[in-house]
Phi, psi and omega in degrees: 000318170287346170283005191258284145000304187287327200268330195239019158318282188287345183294318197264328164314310180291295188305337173304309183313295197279340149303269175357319155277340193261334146283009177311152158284166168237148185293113170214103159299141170307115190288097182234052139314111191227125204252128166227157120314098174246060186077069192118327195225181124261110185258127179278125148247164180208170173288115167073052143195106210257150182231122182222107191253156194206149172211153185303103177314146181260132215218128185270169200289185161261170201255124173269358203231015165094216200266008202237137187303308216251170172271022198292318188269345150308340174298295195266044181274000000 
């Protein structure tokens, strides 16, 4: 009777375990993450952390010719 007790103990103990763990809650913080514009860039805030993404204007080369890509129609004045 006690080889029975020693083999289906530890069965209910492990089942005990994994109810227990599978009602557990889960650690999930509250998203109190706050996004504004600030002209050009956007900063994210959260508690103990600033976020400020930004990107760079696009800006075209400057024209060296003038109104022209190449210097082409000056050759064949």
């Amino acid at each position: 009777m006690t080889t029975k007790a020693r083999t289906i103990a530890p069965l209910f103990a492990a089942a005990a375990v994994a109810t227990v763990i599978g009602a557990a809650p889960s650690a999930s913080a509250a998203s109190t993450r706050i996004c504004s514009d600030g002209g050009g860039s956007t900063i994210c805030q959260s508690p103990g952390n600033v976020e400020v993404h930004t990107e760079q204007p696009r800006v075209q080369p400057p024209r060296l010719y003038g109104e022209y890509e190449s210097a082409l129609p000056f050759l064949f004045n």
